[in-house]
DSSP file (Angstrom, degrees, kcal/mol; ACC not computed):
  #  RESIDUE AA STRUCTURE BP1 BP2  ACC     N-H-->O    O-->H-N    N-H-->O    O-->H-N    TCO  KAPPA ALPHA  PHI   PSI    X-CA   Y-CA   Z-CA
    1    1 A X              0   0    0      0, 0.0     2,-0.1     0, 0.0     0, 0.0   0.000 360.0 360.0 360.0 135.3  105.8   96.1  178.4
    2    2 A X        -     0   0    0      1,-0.1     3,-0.1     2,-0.0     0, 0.0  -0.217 360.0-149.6 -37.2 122.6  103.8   95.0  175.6
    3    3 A X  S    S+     0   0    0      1,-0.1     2,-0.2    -2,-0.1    -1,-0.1   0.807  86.0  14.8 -71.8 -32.8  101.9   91.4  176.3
    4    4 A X        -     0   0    0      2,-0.0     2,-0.4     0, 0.0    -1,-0.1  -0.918  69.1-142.0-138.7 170.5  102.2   90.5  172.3
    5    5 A X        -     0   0    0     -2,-0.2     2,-0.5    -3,-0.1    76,-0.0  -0.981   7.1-171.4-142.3 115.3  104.3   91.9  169.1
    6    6 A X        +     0   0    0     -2,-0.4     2,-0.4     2,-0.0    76,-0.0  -0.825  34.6 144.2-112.7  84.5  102.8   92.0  166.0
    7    7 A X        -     0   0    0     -2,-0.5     2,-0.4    74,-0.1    74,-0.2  -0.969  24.8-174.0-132.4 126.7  106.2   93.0  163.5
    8    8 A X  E     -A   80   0A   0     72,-3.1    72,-3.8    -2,-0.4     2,-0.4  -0.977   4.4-165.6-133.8 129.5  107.2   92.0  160.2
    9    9 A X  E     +A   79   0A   0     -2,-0.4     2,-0.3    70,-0.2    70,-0.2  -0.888  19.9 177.7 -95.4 148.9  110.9   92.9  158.3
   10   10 A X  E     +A   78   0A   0     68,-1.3    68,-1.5    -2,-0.4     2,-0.5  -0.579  26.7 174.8-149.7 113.2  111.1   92.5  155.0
   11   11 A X  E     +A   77   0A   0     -2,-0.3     2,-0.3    66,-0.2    66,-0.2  -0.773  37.4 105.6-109.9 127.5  113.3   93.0  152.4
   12   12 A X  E     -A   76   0A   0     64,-1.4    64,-2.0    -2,-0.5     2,-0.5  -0.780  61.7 -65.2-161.3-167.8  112.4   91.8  148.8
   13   13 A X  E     -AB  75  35A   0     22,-1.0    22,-3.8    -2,-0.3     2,-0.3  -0.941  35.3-109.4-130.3 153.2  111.4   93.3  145.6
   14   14 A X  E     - B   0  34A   0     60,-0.9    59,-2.2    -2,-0.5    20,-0.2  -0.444  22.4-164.2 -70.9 121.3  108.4   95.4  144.0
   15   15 A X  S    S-     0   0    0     18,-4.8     2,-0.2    -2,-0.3    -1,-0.1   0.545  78.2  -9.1 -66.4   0.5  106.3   93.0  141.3
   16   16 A X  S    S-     0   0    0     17,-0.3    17,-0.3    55,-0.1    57,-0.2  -0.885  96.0 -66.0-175.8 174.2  104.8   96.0  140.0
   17   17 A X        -     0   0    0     -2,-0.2     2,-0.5    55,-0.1    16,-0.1  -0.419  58.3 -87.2 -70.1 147.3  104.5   99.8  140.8
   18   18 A X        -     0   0    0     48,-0.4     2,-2.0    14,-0.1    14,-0.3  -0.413  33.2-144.3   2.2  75.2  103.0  101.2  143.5
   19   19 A X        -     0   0    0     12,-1.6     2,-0.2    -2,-0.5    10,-0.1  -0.382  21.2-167.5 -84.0  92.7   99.3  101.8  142.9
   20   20 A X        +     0   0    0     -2,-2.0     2,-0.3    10,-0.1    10,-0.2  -0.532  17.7 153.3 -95.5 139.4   98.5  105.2  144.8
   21   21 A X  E     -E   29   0B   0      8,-1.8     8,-2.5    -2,-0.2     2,-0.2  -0.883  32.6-105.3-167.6 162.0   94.6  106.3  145.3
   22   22 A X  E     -E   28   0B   0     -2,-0.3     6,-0.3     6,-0.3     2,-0.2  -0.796  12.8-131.2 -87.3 126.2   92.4  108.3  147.6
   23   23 A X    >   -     0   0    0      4,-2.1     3,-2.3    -2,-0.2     4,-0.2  -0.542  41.9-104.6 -49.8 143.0   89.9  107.9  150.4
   24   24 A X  T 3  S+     0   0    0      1,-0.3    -1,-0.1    -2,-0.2    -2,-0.0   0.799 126.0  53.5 -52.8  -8.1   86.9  109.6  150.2
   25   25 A X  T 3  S-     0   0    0      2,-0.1    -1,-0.3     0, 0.0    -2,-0.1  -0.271 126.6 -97.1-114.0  56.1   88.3  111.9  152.9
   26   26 A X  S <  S+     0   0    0     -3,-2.3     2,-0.3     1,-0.2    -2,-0.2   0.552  72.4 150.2  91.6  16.8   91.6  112.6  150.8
   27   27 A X        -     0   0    0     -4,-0.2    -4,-2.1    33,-0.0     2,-0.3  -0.777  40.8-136.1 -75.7 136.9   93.9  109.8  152.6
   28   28 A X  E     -E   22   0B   0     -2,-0.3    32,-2.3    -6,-0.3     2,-0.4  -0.712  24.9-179.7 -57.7 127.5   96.5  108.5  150.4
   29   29 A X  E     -EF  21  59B   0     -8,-2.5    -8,-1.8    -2,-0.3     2,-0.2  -0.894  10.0-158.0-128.0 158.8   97.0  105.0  150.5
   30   30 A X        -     0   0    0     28,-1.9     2,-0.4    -2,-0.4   -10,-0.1  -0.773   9.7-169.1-117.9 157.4   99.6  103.1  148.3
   31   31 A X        +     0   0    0     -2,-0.2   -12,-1.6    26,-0.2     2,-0.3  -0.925  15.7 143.0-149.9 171.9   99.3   99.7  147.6
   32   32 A X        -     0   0    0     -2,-0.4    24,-3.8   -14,-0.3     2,-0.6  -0.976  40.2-113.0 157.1 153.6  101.8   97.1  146.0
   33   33 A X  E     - C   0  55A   0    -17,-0.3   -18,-4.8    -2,-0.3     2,-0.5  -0.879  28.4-172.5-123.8 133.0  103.1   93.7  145.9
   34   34 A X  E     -BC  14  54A   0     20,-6.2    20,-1.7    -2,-0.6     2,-0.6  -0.857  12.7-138.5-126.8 158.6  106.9   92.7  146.9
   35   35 A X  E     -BC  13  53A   0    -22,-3.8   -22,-1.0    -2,-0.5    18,-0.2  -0.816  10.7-167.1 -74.1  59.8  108.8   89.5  146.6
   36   36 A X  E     - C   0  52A   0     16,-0.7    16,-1.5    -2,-0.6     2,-0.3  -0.321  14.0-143.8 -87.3-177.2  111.2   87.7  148.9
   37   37 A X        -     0   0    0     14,-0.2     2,-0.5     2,-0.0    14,-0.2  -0.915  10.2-168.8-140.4 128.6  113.4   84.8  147.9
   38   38 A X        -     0   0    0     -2,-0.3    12,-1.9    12,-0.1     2,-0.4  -0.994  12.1-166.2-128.1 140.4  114.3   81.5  150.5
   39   39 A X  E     +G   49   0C   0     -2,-0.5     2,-0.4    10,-0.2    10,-0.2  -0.903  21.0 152.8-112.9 140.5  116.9   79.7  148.9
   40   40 A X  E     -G   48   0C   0      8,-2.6     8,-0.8    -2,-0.4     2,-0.3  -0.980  45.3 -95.7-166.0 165.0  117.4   76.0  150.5
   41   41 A X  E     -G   47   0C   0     -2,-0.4     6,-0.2     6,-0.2     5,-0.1  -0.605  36.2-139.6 -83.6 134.4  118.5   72.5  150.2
   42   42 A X    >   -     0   0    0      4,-1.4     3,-0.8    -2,-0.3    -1,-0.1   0.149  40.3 -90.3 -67.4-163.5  115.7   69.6  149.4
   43   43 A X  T 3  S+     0   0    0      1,-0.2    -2,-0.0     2,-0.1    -1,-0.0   0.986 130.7  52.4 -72.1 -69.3  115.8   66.3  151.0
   44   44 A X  T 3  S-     0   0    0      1,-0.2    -1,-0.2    -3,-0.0    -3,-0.0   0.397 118.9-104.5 -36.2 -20.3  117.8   65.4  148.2
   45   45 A X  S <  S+     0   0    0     -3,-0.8    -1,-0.2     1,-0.4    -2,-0.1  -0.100  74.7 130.4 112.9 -45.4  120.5   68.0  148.2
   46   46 A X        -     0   0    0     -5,-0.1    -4,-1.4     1,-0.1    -1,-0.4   0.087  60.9-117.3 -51.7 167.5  119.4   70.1  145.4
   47   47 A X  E     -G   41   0C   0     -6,-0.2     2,-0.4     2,-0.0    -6,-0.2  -0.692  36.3-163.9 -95.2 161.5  119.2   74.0  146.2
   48   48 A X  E     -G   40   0C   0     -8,-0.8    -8,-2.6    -2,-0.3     2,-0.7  -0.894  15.2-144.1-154.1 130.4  115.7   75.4  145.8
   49   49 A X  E     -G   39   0C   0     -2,-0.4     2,-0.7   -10,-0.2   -10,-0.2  -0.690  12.2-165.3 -86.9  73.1  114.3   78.7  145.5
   50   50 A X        -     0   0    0    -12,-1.9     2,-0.2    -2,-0.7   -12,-0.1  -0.442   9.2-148.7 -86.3 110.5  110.9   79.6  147.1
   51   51 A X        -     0   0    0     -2,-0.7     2,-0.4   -14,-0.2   -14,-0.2  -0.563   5.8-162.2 -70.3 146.3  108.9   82.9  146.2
   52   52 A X  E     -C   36   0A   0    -16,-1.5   -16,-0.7    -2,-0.2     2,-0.3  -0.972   5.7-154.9-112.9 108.8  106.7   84.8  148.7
   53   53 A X  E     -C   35   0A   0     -2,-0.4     2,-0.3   -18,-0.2   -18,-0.2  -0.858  19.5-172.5 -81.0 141.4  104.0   87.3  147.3
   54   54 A X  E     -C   34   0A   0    -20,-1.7   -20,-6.2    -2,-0.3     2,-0.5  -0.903  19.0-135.9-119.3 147.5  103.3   90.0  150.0
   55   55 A X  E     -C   33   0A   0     43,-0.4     2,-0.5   -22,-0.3   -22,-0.2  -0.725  24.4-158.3 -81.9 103.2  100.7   92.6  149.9
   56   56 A X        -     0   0    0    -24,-3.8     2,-1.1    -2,-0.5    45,-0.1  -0.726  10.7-167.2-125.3 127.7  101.9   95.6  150.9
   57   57 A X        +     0   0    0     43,-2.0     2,-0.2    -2,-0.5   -26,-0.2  -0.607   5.5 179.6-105.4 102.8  100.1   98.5  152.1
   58   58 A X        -     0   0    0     -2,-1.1   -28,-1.9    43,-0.2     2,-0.4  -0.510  12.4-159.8 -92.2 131.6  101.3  102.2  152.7
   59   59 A X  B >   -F   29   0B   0     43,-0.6     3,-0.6   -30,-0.2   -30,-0.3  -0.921  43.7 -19.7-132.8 176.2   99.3  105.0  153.9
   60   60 A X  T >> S-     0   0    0    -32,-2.3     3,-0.7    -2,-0.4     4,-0.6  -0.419 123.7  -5.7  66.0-138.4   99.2  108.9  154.1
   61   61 A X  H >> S+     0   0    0      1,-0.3     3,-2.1     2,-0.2     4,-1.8   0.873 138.4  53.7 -69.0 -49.5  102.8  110.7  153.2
   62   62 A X  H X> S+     0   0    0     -3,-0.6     4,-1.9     1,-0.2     3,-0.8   0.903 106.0  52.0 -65.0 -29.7  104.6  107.4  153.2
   63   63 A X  H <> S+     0   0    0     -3,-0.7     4,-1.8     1,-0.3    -1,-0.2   0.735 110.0  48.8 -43.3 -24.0  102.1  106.1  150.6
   64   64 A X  H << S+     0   0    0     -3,-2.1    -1,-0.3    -4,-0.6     5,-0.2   0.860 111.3  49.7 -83.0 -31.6  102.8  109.3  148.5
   65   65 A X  H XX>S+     0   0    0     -4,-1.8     3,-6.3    -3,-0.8     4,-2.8   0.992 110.3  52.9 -68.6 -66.0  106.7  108.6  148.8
   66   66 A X  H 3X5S+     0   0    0     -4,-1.9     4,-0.5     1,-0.4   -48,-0.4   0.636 110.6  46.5 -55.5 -39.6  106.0  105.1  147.8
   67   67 A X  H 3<5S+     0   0    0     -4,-1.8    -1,-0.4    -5,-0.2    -2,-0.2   0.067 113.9  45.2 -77.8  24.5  104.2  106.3  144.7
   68   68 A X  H <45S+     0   0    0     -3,-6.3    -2,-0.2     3,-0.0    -3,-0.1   0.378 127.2  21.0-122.3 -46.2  106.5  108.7  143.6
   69   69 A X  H  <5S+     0   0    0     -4,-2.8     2,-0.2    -5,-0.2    -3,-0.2   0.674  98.3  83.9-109.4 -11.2  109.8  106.9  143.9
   70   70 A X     << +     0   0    0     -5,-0.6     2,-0.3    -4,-0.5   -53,-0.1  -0.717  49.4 165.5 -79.9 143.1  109.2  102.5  144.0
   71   71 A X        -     0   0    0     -2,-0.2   -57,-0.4   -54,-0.1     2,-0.3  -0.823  50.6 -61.9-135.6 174.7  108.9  100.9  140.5
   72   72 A X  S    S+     0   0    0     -2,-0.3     2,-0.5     1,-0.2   -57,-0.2  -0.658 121.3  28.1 -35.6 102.2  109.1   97.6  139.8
   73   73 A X  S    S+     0   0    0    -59,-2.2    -1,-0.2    -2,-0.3     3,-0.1  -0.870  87.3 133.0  76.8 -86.3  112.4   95.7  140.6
   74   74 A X        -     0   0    0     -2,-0.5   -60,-0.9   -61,-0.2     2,-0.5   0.815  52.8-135.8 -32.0 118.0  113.3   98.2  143.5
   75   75 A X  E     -A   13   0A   0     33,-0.2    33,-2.1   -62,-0.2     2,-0.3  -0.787  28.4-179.8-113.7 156.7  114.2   96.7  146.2
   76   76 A X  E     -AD  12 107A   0    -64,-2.0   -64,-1.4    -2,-0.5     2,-0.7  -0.896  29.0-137.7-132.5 121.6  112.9   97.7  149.2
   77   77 A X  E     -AD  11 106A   0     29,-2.4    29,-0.5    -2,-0.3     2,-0.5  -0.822  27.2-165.7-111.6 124.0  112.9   97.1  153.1
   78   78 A X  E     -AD  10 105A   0    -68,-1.5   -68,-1.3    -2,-0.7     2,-0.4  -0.838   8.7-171.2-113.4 108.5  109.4   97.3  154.5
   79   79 A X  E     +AD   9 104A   0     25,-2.6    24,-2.7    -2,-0.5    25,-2.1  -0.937  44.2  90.1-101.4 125.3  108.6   97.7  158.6
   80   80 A X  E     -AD   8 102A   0    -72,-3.8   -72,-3.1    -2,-0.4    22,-0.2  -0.956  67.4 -99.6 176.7-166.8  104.9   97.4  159.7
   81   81 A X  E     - D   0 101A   0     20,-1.2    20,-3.3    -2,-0.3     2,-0.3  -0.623  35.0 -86.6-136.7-166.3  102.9   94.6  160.7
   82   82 A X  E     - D   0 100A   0     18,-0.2     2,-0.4    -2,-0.2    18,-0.2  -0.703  30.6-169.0-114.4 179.7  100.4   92.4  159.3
   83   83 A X  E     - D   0  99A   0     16,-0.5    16,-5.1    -2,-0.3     2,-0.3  -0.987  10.1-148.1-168.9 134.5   96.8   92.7  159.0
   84   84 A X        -     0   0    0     -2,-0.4     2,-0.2    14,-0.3    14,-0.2  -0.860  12.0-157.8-124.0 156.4   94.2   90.4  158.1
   85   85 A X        -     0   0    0     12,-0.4    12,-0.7    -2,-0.3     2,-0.3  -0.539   5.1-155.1-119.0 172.0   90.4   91.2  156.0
   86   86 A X  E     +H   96   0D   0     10,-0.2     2,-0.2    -2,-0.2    10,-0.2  -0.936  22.9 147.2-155.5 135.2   87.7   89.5  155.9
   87   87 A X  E     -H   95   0D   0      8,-1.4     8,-3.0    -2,-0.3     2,-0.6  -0.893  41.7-122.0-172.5 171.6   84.7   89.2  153.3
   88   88 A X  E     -H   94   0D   0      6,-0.2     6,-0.2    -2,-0.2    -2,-0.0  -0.992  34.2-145.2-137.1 113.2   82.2   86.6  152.0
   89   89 A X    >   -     0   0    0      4,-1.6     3,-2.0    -2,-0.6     6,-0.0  -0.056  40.1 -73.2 -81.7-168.0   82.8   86.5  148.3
   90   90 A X  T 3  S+     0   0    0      1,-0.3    -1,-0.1     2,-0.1    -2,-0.0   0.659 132.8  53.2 -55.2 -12.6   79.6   85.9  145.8
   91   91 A X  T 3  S-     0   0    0      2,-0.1    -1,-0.3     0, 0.0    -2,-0.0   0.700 120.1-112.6 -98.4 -17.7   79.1   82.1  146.6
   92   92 A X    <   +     0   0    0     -3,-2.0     2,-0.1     1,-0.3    -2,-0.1   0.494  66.2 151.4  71.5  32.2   79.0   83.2  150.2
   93   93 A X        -     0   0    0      1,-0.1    -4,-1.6    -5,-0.0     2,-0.6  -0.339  55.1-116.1 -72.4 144.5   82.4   81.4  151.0
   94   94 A X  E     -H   88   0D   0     -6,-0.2    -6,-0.2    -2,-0.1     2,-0.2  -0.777  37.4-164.8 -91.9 138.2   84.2   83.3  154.0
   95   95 A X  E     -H   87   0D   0     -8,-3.0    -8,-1.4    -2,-0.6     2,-0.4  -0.749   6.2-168.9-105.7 160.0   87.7   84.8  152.2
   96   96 A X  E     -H   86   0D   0     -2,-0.2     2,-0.3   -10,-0.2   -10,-0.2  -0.915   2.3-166.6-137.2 150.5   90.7   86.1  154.5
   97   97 A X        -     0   0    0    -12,-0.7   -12,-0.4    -2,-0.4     2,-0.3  -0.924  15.1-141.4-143.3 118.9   93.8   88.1  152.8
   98   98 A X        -     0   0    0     -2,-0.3   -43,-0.4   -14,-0.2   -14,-0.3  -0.532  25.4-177.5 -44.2  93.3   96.9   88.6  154.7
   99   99 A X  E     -D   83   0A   0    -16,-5.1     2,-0.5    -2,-0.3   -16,-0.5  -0.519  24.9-134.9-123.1-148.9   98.3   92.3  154.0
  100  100 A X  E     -D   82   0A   0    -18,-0.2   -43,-2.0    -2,-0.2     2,-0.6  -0.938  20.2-151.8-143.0 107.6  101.7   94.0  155.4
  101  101 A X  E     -D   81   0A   0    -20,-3.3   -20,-1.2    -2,-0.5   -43,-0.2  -0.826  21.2-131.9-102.8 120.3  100.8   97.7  156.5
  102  102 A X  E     +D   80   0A   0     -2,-0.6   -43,-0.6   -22,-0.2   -22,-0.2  -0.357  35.5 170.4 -91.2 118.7  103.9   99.6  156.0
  103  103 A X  E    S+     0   0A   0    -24,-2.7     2,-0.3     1,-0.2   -23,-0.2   0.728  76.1  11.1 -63.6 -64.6  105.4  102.0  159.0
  104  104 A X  E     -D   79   0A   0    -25,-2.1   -25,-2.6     2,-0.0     2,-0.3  -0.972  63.3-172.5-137.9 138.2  108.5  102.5  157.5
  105  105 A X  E     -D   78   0A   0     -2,-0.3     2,-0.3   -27,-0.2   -27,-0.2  -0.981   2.9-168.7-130.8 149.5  110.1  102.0  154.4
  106  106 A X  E     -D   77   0A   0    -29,-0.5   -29,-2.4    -2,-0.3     2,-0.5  -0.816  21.9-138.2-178.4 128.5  114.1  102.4  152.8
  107  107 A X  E     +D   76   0A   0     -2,-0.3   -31,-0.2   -31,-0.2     2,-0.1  -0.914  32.1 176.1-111.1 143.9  114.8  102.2  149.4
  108  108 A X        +     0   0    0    -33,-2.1   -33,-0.2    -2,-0.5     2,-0.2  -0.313  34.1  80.4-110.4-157.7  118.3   99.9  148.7
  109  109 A X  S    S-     0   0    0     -2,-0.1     2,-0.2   -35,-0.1     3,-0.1  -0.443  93.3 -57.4  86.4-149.0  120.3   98.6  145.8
  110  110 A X        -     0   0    0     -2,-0.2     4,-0.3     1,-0.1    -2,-0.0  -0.765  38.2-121.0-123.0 166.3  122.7  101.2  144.1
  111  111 A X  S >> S+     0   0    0      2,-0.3     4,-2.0    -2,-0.2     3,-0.5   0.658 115.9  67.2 -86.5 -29.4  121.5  104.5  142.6
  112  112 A X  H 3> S+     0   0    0      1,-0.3     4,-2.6     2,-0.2     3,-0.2   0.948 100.6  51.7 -38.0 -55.1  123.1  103.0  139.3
  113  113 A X  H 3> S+     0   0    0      1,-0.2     4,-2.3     2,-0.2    -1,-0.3   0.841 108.9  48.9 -60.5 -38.8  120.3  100.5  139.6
  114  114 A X  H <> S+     0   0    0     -3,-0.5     4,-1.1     1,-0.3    -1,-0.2   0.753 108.3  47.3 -84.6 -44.8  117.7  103.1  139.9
  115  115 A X  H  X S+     0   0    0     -4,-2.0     4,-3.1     2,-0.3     5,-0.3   0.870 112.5  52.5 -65.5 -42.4  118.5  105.2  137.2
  116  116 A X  H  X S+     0   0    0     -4,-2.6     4,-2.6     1,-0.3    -2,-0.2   0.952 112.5  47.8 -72.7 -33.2  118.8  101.6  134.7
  117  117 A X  H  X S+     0   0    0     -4,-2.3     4,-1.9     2,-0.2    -1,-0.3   0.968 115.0  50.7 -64.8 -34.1  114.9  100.6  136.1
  118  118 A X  H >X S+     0   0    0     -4,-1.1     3,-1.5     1,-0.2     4,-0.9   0.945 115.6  37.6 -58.8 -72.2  114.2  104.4  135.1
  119  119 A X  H 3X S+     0   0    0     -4,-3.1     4,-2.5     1,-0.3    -1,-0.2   0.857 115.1  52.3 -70.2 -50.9  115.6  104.2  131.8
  120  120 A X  H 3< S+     0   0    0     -4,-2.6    -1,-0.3    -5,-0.3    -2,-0.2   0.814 114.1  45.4 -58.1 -28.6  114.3  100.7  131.1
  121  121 A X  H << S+     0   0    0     -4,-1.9    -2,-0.2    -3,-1.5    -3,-0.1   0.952 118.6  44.8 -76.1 -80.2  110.9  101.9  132.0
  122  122 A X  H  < S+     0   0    0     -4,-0.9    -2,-0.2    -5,-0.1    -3,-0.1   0.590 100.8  77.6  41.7 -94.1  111.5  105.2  129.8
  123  123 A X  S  < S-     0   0    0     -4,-2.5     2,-0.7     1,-0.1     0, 0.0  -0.134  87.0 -94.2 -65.5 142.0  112.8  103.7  127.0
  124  124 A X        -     0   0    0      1,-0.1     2,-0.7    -2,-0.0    -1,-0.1  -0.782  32.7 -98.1 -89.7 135.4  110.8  101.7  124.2
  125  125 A X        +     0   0    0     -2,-0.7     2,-0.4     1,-0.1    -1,-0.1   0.053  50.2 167.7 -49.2  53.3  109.9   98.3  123.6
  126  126 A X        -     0   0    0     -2,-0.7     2,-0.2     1,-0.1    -1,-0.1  -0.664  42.3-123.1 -68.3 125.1  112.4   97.1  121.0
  127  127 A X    >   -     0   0    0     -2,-0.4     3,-2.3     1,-0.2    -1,-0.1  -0.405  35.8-113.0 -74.5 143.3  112.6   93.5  120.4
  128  128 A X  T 3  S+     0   0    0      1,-0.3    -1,-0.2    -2,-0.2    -2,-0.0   0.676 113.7  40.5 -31.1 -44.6  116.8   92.7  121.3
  129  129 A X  T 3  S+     0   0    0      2,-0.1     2,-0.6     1,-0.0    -1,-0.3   0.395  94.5  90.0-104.7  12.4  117.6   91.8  117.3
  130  130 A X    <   -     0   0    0     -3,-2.3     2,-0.1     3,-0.0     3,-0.1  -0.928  67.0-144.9-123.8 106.2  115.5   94.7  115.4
  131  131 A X        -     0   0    0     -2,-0.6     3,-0.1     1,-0.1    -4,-0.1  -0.476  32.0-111.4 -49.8 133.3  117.5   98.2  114.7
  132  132 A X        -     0   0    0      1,-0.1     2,-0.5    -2,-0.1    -1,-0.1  -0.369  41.7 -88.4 -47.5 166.4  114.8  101.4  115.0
  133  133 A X        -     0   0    0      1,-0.1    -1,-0.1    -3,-0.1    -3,-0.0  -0.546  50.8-105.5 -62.0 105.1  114.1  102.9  112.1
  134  134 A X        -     0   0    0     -2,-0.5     2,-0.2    -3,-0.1    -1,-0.1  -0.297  35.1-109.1 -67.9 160.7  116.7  105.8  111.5
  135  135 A X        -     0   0    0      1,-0.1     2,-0.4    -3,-0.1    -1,-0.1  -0.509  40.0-116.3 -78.6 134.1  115.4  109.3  112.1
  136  136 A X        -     0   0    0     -2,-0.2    -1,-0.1     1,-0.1     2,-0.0  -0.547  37.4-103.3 -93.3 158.6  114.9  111.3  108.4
  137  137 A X        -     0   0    0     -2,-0.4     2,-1.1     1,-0.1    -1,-0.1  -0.253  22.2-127.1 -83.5 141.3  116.8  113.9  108.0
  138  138 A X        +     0   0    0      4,-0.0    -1,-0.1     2,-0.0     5,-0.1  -0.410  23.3 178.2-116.5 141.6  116.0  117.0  108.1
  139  139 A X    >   -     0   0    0     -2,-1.1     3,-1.4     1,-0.1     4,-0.2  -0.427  45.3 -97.3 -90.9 179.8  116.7  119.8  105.4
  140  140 A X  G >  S+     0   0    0      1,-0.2     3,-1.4     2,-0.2    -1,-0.1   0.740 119.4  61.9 -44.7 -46.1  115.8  123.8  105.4
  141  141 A X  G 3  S+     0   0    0      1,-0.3    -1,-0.2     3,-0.1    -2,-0.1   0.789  98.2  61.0 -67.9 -17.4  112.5  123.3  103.2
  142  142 A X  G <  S+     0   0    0     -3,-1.4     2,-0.3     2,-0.1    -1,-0.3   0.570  87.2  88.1 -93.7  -0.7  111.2  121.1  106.3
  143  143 A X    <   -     0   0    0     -3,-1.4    -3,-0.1    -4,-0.2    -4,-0.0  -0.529  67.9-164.1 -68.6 130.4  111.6  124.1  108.2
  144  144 A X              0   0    0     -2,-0.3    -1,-0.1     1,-0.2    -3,-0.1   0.648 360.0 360.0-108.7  20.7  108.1  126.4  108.1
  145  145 A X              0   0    0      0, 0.0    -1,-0.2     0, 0.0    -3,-0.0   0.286 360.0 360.0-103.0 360.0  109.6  129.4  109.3
C-alpha cells in the first residue's frame, strides 16, 4: 500500500478552449483552465459563491481528445493529480504555479448543450436587438454560366 495519495476530482467548467501544442519530440500536450463553484453561507447568513481557477494539463491521446472535443462552457470531470513548477521570474523572485495533470477525463451536461455551445461558437456575433442584413436576391443574369 501506498505511504501517500496525491488525487484530485474535479468537476467544473472550461474558461476557454483547450490550447493543444507539441513537444519537440511530437508529444501532444493540451492545456486549459476549468472552473468550480462553492456556494455557502457567510457569518451573516447570506449565500455566497466562490470561484476556483484551475490549470489543467492533458497529455499525449487524452490531450488530443481534449482538443478536439472541450470548448468553453463544457463541463467536464477531470482525474489526475496536482503538480507544482518552479521558476525565478525577471526580478529574481522565486514563482510556484499549482497545475492539475489530467489522467482521465468525461465530458457531462446534455448533448443538447453541446450542440448549442457548437452553434453559439459557429454562429456570428450579432448584437441581441440588430436584424442582419437580408441576403440579395438572386436573379438569372447573376448567374455566369
Amino acid at each position: 500500500m501506498s505511504s501517500s495519495v496525491n488525487k484530485v476530482i474535479l468537476i467544473g467548467r472550461l474558461g476557454k478552449d483547450p490550447e493543444l501544442k507539441y513537444t519537440p519530440s511530437g508529444a501532444p500536450v493540451a492545456k486549459f483552465s476549468l472552473a468550480t463553484d462553492e456556494v455557502f453561507k457567510d457569518q451573516s447568513g447570506e449565500q455566497q459563491k466562490r470561484t476556483e481557477w484551475h490549470t489543467i494539463v492533458a497529455w499525449r491521446r487524452l490531450a488530443e481528445i481534449c482538443g478536439e472535443y472541450l470548448t468553453k462552457g463544457k463541463q467536464i470531470y477531470i482525474e489526475g493529480s496536482i503538480r507544482s513548477r518552479q521558476w525565478e521570474d525577471q526580478s529574481g523572485n522565486k514563482r510556484t504555479a499549482y497545475e492539475i495533470v489530467a489522467r482521465d477525463m468525461r465530458m457531462l451536461g446534455s448533448k443538447a448543450e453541446s450542440e448549442r455551445l457548437a452553434q453559439e461558437r459557429a454562429a456570428p456575433a450579432h448584437p441581441p436587438d440588430v436584424e442582419p442584413a437580408p441576403e440579395p436576391e438572386i436573379t438569372d443574369q447573376d448567374i455566369p454560366f
